[in-house]
Backbone bond lengths (Angstrom), bond angles and torsions (degrees), N, CA, C in turn:
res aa  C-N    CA-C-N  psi(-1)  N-CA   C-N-CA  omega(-1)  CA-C   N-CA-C  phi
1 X - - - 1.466 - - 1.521 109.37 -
2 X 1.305 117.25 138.53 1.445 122.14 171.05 1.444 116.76 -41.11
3 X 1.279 123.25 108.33 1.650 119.03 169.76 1.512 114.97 -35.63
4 X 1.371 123.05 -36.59 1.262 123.35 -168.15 1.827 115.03 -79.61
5 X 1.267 109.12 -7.15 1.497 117.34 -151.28 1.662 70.77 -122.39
6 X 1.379 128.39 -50.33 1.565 100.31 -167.30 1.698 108.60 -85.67
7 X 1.615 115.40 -6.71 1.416 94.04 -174.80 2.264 98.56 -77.17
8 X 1.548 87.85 -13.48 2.081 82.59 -164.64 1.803 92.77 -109.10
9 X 1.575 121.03 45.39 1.333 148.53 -179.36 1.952 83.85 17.73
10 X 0.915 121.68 83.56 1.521 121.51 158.27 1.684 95.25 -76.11
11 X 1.636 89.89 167.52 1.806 89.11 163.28 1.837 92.71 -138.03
12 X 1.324 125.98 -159.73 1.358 125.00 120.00 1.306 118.49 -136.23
13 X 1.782 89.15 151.38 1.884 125.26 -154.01 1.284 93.55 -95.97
14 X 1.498 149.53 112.84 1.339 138.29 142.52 1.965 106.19 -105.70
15 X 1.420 80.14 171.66 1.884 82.62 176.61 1.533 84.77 -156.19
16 X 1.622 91.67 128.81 1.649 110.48 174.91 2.009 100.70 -82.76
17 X 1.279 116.78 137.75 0.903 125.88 169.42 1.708 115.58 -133.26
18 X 1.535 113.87 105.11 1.261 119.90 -172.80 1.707 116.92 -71.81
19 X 0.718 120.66 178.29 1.969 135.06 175.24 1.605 98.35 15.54
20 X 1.060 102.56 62.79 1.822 95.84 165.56 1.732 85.79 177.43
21 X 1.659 94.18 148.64 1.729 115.63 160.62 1.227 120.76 -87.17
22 X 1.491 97.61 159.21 1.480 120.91 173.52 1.125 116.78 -12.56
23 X 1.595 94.48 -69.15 1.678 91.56 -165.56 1.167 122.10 -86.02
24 X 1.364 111.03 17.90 1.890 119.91 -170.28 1.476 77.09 -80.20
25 X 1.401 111.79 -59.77 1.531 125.45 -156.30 1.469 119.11 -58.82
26 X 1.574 114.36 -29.42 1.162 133.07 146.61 1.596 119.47 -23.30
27 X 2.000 98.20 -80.16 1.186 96.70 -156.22 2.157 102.05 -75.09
28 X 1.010 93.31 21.42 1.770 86.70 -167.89 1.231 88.30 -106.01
29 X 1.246 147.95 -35.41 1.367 135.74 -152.76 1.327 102.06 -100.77
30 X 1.698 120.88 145.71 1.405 115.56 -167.64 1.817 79.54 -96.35
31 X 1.715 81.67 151.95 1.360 108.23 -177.49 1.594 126.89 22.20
32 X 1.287 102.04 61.36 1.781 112.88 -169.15 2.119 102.87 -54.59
33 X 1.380 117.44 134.57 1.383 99.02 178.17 1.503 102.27 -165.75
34 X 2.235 94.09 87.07 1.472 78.32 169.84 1.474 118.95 -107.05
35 X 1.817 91.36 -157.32 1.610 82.58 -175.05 1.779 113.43 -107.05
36 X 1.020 106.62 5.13 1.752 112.06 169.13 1.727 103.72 -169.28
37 X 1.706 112.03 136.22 1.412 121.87 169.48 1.597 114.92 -105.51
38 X 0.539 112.85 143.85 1.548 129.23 -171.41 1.460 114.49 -126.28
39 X 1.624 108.45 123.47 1.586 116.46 -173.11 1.497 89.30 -122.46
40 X 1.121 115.08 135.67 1.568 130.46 -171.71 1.422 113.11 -116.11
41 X 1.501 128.48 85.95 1.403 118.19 -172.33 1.450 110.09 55.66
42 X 1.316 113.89 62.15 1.722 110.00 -178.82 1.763 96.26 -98.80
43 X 0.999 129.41 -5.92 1.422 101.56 -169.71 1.803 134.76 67.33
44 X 0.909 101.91 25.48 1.867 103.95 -160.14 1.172 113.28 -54.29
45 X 1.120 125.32 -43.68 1.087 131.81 143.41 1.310 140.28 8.32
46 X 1.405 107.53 -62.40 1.988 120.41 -165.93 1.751 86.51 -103.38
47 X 1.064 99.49 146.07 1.726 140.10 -171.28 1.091 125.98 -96.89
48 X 1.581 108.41 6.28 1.589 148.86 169.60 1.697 115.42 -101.70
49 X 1.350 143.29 74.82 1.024 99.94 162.86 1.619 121.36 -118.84
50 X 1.751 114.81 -115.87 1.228 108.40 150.64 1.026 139.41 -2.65
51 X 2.071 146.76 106.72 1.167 146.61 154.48 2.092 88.75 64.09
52 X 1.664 116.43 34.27 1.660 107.47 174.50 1.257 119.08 76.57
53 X 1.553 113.89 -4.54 1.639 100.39 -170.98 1.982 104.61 -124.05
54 X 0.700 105.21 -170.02 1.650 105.54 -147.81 1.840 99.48 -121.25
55 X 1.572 102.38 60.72 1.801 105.32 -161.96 1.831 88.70 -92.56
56 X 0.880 135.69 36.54 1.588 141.10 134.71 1.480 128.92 -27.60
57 X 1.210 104.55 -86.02 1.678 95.99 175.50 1.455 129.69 -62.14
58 X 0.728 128.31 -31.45 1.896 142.77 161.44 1.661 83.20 -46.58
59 X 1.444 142.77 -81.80 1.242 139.18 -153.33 1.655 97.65 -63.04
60 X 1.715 106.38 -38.40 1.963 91.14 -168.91 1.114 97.26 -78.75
61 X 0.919 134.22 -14.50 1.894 132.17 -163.63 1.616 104.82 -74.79
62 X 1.397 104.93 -36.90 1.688 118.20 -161.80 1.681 93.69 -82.38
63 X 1.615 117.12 -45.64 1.550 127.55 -163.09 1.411 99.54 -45.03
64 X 1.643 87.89 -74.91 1.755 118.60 -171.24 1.294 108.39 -37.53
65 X 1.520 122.87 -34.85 1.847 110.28 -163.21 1.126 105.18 -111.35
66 X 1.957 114.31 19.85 1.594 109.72 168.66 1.593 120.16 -79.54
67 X 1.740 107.04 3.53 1.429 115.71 -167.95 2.021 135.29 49.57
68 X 1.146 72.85 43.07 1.357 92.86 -168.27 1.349 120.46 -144.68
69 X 1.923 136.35 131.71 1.075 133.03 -149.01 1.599 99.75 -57.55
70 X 1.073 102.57 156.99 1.688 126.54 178.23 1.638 113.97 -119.76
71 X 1.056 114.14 88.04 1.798 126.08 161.95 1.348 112.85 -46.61
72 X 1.431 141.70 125.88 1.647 122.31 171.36 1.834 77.06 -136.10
73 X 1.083 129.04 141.03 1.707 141.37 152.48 1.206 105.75 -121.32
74 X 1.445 112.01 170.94 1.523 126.68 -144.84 1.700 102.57 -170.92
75 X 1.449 94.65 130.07 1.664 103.00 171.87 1.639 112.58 -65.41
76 X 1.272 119.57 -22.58 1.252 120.27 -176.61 1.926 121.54 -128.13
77 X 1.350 121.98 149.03 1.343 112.34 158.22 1.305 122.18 -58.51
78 X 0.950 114.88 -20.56 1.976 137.42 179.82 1.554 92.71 -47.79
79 X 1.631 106.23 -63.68 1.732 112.61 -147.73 1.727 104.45 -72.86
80 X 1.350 102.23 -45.19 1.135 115.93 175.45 1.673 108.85 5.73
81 X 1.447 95.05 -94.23 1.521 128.40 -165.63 2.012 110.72 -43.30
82 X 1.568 72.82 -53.50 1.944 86.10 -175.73 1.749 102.16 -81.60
83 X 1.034 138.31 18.97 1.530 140.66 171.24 1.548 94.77 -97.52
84 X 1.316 115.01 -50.74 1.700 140.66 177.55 1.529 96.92 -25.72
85 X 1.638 94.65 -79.46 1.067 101.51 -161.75 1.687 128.47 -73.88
86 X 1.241 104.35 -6.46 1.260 120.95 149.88 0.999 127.19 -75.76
87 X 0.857 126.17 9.23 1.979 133.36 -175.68 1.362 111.51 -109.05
88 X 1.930 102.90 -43.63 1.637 115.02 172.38 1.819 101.27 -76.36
89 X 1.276 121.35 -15.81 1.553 90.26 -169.47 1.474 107.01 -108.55
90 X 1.329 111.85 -5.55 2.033 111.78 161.98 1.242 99.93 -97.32
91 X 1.084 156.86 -48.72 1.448 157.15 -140.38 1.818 104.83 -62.66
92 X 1.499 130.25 -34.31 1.211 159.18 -156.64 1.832 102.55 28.32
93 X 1.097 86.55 61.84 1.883 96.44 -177.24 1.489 99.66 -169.25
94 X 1.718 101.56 161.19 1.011 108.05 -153.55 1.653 100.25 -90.98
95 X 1.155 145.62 151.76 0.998 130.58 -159.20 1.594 100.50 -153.83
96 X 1.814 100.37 122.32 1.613 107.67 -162.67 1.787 84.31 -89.10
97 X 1.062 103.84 163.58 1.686 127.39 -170.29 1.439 93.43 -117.61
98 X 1.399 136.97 88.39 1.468 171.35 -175.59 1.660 104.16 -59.54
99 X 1.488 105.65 -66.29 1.110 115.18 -171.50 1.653 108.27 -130.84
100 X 1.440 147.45 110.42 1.104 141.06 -164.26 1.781 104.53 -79.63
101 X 1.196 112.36 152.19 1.341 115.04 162.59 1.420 143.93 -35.70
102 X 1.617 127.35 95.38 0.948 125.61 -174.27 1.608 111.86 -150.04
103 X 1.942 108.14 -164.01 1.744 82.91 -176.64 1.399 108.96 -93.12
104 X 1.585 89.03 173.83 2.387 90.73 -177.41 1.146 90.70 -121.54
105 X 1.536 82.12 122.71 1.580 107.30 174.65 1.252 135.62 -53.44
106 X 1.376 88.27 -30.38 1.736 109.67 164.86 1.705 120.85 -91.33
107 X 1.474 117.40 31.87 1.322 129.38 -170.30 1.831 100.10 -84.80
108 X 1.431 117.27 158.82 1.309 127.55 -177.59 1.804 104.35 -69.23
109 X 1.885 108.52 139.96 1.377 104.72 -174.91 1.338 109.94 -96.30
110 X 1.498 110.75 7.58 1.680 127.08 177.46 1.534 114.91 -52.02
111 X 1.161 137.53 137.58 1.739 115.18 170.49 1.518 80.97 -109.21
112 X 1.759 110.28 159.83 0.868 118.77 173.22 2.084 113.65 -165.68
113 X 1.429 95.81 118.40 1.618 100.65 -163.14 1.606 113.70 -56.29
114 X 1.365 90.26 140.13 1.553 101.74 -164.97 1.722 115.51 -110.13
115 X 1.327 99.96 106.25 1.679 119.96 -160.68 1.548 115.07 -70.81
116 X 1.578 98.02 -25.48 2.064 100.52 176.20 1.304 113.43 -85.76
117 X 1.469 130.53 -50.76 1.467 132.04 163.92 1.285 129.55 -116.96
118 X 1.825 105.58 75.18 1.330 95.44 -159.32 1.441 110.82 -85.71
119 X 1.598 111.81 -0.14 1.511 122.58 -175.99 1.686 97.59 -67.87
120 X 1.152 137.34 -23.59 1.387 137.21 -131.63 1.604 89.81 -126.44
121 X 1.201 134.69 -27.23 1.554 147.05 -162.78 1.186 114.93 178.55
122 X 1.246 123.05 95.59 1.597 128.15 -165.17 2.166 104.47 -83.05
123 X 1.163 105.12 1.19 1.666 115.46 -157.11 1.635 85.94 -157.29
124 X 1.405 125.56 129.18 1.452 128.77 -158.68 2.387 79.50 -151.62
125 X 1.600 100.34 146.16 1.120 98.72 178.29 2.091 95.72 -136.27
126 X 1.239 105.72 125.98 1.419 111.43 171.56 1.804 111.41 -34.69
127 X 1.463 106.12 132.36 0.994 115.88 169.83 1.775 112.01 49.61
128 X 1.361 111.27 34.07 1.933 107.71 -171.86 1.848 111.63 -69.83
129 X 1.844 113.71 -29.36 1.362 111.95 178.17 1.497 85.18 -132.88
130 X 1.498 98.49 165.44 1.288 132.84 -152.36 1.965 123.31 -157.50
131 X 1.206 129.06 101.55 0.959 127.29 175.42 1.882 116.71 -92.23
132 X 1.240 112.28 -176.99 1.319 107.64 168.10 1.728 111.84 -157.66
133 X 1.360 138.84 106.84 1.165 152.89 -133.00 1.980 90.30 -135.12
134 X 1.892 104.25 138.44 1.737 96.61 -174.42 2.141 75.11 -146.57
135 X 0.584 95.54 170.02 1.696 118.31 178.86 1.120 103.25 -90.81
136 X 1.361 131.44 119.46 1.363 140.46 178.46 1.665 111.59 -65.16
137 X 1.141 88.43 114.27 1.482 106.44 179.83 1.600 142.69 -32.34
138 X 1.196 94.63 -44.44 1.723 119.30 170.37 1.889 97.94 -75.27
139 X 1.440 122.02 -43.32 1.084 104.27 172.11 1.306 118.32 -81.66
140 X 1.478 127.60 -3.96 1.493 118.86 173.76 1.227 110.93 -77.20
141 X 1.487 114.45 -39.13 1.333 118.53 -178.03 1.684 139.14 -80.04
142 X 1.537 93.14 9.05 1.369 116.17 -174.00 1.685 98.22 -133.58
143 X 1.393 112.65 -8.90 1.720 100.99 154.59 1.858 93.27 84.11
144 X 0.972 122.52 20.22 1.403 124.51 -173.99 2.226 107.00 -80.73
145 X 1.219 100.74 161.68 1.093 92.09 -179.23 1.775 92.09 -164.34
146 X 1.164 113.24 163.02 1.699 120.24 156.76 1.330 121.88 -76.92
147 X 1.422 118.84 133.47 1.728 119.65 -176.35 1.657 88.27 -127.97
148 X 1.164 124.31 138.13 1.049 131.12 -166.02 1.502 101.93 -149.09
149 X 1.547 129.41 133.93 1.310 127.81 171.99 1.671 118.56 -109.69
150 X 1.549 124.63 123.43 1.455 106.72 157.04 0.682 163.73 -93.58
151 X 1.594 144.31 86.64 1.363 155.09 -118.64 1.295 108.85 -101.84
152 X 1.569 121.56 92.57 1.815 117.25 172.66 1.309 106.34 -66.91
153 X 1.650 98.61 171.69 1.771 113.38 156.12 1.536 100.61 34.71
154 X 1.359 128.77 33.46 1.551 117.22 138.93 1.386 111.02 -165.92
155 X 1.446 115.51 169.54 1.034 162.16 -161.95 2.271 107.17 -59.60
156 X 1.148 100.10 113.54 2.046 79.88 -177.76 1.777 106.38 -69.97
157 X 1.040 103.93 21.10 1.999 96.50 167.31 1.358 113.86 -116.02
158 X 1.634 106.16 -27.99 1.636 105.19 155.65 1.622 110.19 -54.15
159 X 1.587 107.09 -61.03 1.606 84.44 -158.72 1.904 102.90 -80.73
160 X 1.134 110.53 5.94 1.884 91.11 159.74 1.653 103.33 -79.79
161 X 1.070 117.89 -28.99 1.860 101.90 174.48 1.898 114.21 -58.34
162 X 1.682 86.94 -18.78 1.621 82.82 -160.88 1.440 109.05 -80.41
163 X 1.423 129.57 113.02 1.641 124.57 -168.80 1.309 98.12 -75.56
164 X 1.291 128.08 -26.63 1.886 101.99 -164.96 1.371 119.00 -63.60
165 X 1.720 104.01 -33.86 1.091 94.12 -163.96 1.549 102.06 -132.71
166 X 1.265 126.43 16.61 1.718 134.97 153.17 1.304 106.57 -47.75
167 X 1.484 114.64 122.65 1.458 123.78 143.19 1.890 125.63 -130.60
168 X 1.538 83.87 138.48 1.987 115.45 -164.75 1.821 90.70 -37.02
169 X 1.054 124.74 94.38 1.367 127.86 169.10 1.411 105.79 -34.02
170 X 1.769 129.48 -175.86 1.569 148.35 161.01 1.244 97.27 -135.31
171 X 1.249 131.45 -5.30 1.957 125.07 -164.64 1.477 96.54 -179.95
172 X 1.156 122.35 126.24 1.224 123.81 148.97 1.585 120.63 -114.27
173 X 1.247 121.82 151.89 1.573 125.55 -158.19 1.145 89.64 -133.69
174 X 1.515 121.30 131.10 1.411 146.88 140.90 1.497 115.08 -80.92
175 X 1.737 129.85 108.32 1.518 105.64 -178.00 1.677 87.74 -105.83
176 X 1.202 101.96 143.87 1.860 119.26 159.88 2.172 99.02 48.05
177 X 0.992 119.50 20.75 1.197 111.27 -179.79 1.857 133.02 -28.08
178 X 1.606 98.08 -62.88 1.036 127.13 143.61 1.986 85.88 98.71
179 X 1.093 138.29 48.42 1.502 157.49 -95.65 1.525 80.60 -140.65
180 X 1.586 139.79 -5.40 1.190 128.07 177.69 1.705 115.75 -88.02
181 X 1.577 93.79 -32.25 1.545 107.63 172.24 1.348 125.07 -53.82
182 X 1.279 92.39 134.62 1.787 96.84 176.11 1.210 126.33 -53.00
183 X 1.949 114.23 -44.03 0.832 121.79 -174.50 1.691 123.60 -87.90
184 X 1.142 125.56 123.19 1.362 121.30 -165.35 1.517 108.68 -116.14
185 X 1.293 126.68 -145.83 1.534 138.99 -177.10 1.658 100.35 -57.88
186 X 1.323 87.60 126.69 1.961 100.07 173.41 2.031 96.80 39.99
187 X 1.171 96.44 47.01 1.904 95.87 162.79 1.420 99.41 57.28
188 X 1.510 130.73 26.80 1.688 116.14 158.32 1.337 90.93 -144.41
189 X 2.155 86.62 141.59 1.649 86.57 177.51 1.368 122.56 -88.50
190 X 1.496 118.12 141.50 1.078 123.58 -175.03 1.600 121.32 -105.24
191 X 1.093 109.76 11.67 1.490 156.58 -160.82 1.894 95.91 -49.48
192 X 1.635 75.22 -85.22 2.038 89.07 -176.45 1.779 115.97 -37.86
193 X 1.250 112.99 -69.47 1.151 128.99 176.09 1.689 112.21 -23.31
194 X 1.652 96.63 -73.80 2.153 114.16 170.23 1.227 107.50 -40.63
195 X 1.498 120.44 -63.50 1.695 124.41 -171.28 1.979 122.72 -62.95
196 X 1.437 88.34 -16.94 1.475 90.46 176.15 1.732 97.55 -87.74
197 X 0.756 106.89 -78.32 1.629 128.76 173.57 2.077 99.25 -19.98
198 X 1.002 134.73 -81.48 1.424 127.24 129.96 1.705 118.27 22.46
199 X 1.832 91.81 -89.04 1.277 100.50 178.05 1.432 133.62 -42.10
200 X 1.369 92.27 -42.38 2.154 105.43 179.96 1.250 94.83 -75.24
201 X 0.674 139.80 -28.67 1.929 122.42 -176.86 1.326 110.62 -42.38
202 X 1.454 107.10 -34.31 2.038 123.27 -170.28 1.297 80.20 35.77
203 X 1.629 104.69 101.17 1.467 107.72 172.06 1.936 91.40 -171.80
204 X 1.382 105.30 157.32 2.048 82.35 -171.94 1.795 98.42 -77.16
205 X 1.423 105.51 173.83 1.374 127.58 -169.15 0.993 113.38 -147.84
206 X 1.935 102.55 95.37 1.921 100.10 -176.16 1.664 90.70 -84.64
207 X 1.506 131.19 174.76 0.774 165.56 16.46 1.732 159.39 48.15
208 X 1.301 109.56 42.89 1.487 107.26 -168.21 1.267 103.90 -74.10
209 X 1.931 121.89 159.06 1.294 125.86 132.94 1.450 126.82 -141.80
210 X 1.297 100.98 173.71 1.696 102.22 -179.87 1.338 112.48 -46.46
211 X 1.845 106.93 -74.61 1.741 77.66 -164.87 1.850 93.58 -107.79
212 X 1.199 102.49 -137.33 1.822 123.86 -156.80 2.069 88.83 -88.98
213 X 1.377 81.79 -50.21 1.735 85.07 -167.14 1.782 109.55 -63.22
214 X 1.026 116.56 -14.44 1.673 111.27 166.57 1.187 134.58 -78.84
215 X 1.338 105.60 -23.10 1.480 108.98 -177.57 1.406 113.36 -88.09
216 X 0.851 121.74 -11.18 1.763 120.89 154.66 1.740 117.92 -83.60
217 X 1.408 118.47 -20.84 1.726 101.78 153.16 1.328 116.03 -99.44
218 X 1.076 141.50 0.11 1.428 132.91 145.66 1.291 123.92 -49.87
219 X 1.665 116.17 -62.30 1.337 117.69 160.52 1.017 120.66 -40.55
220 X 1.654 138.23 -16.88 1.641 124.42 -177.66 1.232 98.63 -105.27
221 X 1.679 109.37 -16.43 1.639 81.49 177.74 1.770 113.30 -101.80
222 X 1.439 104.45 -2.98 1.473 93.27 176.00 1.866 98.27 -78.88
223 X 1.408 113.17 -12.88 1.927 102.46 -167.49 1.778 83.53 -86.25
224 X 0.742 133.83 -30.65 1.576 136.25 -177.69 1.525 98.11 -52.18
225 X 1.531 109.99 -90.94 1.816 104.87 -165.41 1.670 111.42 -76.14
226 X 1.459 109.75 10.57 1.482 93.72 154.11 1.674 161.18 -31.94
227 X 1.234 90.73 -58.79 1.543 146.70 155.38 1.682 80.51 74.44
228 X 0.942 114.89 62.03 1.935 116.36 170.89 1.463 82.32 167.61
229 X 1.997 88.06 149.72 1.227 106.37 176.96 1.487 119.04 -71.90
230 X 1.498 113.00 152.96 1.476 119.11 -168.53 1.797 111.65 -120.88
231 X 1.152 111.00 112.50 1.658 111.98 176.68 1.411 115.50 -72.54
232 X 0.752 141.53 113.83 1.637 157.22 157.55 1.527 94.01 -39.29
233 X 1.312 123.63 101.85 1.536 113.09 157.83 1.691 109.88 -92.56
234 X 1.089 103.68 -4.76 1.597 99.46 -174.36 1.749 118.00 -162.04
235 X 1.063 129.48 92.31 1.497 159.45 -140.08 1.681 66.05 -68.99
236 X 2.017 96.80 158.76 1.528 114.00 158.20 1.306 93.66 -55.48
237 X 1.584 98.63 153.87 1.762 121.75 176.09 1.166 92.84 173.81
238 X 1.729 116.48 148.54 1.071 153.95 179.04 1.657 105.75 -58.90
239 X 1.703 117.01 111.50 0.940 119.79 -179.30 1.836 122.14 -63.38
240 X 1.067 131.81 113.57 1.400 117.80 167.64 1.238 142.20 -48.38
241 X 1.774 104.43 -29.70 1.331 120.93 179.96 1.709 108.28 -114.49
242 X 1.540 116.88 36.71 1.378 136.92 172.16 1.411 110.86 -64.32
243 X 1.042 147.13 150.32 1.713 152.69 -146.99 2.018 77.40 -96.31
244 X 1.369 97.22 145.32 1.588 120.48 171.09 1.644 98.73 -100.55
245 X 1.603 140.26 18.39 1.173 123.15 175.34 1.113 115.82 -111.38
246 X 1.223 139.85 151.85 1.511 129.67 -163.59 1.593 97.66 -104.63
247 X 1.508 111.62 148.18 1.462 110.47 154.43 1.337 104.08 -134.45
248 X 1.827 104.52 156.46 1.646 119.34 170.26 1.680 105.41 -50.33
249 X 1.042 119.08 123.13 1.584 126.34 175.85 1.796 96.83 -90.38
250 X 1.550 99.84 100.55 1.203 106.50 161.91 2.025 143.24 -74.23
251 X 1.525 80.91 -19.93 1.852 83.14 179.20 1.209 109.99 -105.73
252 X 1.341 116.75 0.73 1.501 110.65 171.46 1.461 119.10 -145.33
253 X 1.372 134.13 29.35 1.333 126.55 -154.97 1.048 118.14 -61.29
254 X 1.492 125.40 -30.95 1.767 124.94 -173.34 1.518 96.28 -65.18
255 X 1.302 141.44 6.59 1.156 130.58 -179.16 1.605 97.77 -121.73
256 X 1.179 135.15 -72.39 1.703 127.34 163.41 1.402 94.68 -127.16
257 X 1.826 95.12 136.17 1.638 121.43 -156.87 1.448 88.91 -81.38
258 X 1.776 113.98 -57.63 1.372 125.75 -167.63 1.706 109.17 -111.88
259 X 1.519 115.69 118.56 1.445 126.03 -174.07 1.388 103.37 -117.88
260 X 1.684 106.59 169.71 1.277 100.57 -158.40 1.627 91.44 -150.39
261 X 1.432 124.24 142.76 1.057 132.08 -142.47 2.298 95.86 -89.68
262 X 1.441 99.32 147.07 1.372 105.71 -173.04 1.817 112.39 46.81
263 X 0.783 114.59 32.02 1.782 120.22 -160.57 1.817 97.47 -70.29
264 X 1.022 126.80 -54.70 1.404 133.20 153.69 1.298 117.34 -104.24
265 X 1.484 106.25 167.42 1.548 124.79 -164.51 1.609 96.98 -165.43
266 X 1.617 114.35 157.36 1.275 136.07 156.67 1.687 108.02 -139.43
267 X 0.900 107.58 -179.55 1.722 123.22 -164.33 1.791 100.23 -153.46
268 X 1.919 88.74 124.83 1.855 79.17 165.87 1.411 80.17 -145.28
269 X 1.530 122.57 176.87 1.328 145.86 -175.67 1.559 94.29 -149.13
């Protein structure tokens, strides 16, 4: 036992709770408050779970806003990344990355054949990588969270005209747009209109794309229909949290065969 935990008699407190989730257990317990959660080979990832249905975010939503480090391990380096990014896009908080993806030392020495991707890891070992994810502090302590709206069947300059239900952005995100092309929605560009509309927010404006060579005509065409000057807070560069899955690059392959989604990004305001 840790000298430090037995001289200040720590213990650890778990409570098994059968046929019900997290966050059932959450909302039942008055003032639940621990000090680390632990996801054990959860898969976050797949869009399948429980009894077929996809009870994920209700559990990340409850994890994430207990303010307290978050354990997720993984049979594969594969899952790693895409668990990640499932964590930042239900969690609706900002979420510091504690410990980055790698192996746990304390992972199972069992091999055991792996039936969903066996092309990718034919021999899969319980818990082999391991991240660790905590709620950024300044936003825990200021109660902050992400509010995000989804707007079908139109355009983001329609719904900034729309007052009922427009709200003054803090960040707007472009993923993989590809905003240099002529050709846009149903073969007309709708380009000018979005990028101005965008622009007035005066608010920053990341930008992802597939490969290296886009993010320098995006930037000319978002400084183009601006119509106000634009500060570069953050030059193209290689995204860190860029998708690890490859796809066939169809509009340009003689230049990169296999591209990869948000892979670079820049930021201007």
């Amino acid at each position: 036992m840790c000298r430090r935990c037995r001289l200040q008699c720590r213990v650890v407190k778990f409570d098994f709770q059968c046929r019900r989730f997290y966050h059932d257990y959450w909302q039942d317990t008055p003032s639940p408050s621990p000090d680390l959660i632990c996801f054990f080979n959860p898969g976050l990832h797949r869009s399948t779970g429980f009894g077929s249905l996809d009870t994920w975010p209700k559990t990340i939503a409850a994890a994430t806003g207990a303010g307290c480090p978050l354990v997720v391990t993984a049979y594969t380096e594969y899952e790693c990344p895409l668990d990640l990014a499932r964590l930042r896009k239900e969690s609706k908080r900002t979420l510091e990355l504690v410990q980055p993806p790698e192996p746990n030392p304390f992972a199972s020495q069992r091999p055991e054949r792996n039936f969903i991707s066996e092309q990718i890891a034919p021999m899969i070992f319980k818990n082999f990588y391991y991240f660790v994810v905590k709620m950024c502090r300044t936003c825990r302590l200021k109660c902050r969270v992400v509010k995000f709206d989804f707007q079908c069947r139109r355009f983001y300059h329609e719904y900034c005209r729309d007052a009922s239900c427009y709200s003054r952005p803090d960040l707007i995100c472009f993923f993989n747009p590809i905003m240099h092309s002529p050709y846009g929605y149903a073969g007309h560009d709708t380009w000018p209109d979005t990028l101005l509309a965008a622009a007035t927010a005066n608010c920053p404006i990341v930008v992802t794309a597939y490969t290296e060579l886009d993010c320098p005509l995006d930037l000319i065409r978002l400084q183009k229909e601006a119509r106000r000057p634009l500060r570069i807070v953050q030059q193209p560069r290689l995204n860190p949290y860029g998708s690890c899955r490859p796809d066939r690059n169809f509009i340009s392959d003689e230049v990169t065969p296999l591209i990869f989604k948000n892979y670079h990004y820049f930021v201007v305001q």
